[in-house]
C-alpha positions in Angstrom: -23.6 15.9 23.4 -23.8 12.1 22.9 -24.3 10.9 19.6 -26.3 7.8 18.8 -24.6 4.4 17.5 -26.0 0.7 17.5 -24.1 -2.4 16.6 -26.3 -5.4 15.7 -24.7 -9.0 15.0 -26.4 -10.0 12.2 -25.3 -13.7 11.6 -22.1 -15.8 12.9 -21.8 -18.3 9.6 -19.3 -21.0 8.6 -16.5 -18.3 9.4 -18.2 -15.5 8.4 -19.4 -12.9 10.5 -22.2 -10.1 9.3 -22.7 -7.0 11.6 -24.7 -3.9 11.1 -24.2 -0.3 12.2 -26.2 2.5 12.6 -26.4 6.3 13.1 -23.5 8.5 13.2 -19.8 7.5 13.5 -17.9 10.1 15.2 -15.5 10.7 18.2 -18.0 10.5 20.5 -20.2 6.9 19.5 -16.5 5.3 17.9 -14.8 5.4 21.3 -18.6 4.0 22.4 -18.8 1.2 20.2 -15.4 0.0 19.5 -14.9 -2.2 22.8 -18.9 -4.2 21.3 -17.5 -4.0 18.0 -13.9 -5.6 18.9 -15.6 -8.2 20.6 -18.4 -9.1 18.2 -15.4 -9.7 15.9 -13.3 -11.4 18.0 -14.1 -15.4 16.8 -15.2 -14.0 13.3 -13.6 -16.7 11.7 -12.6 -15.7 7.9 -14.6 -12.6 7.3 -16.5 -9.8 8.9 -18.9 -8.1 6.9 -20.1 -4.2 8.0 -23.7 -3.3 6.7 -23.0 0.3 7.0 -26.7 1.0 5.4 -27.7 2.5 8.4 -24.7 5.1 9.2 -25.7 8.9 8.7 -22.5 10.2 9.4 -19.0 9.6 9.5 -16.1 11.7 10.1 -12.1 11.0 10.6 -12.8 9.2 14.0 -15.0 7.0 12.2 -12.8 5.9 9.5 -9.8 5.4 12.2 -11.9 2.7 13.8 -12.3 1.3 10.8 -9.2 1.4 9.8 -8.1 -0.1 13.3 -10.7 -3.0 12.7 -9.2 -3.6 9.6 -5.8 -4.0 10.5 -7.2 -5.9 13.6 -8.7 -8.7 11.2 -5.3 -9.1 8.9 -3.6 -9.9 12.3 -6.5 -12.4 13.3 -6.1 -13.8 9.6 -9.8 -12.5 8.2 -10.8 -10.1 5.8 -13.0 -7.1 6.7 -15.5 -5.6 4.0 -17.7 -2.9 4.2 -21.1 -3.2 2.5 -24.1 -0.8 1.6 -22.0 1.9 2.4 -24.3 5.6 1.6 -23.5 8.4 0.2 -21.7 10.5 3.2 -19.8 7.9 4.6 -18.7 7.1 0.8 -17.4 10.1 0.3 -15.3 10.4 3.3 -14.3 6.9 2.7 -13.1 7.7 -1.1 -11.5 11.3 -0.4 -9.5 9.3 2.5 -8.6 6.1 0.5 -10.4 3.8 2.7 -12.1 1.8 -0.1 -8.8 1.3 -1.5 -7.6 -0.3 1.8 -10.9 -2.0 2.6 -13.0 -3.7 0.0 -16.1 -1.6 0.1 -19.7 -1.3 -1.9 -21.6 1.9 -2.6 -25.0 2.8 -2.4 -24.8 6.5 -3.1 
């Protein structure tokens, strides 16, 4: 069964890019969204910004994308951040060490 994801570019600013996900990050919607979320990233200038507020659920596939984005960034010469991050995601993301790796704020 397909699970639902949406990416939404929410600003290009003065070498900042702000995006916004939503609904659940698994194997299914990662492998989905990663070829829109590459590309909305791809002229992002000195940061990308994640407004993960909307994201229900994330698993190991999730936090591999992110992780890939991340490391995609350093070599582009930005910085990735994760923002409004809930509680599910949060947890995943602390247990695997991904907020140590990518600068990250909590809302749960």
């Amino acid at each position: 069964m397909s699970t639902s994801i949406s990416l939404t570019v929410q600003m290009v600013d003065h070498g900042s890019t702000a995006l916004a996900l939503a609904g659940e990050l698994d194997l299914d919607s990662a492998a989905r969204i990663e070829p829109d979320l590459f590309l909305a990233t791809a002229w992002a200038g000195r940061e990308v910004v994640v407004d993960m507020a909307g994201v229900t659920f994330c698993d190991t596939s999730g936090v591999e994308l992110l992780m890939r984005l991340h490391r995609r960034c350093a070599t582009e010469g930005c910085r990735l951040r994760l923002c409004r991050v809930p509680r599910q995601p949060g947890r995943v993301f602390r247990v695997l060490g991904v907020d140590r790796a990518i600068p990250c704020s909590f809302t749960g």
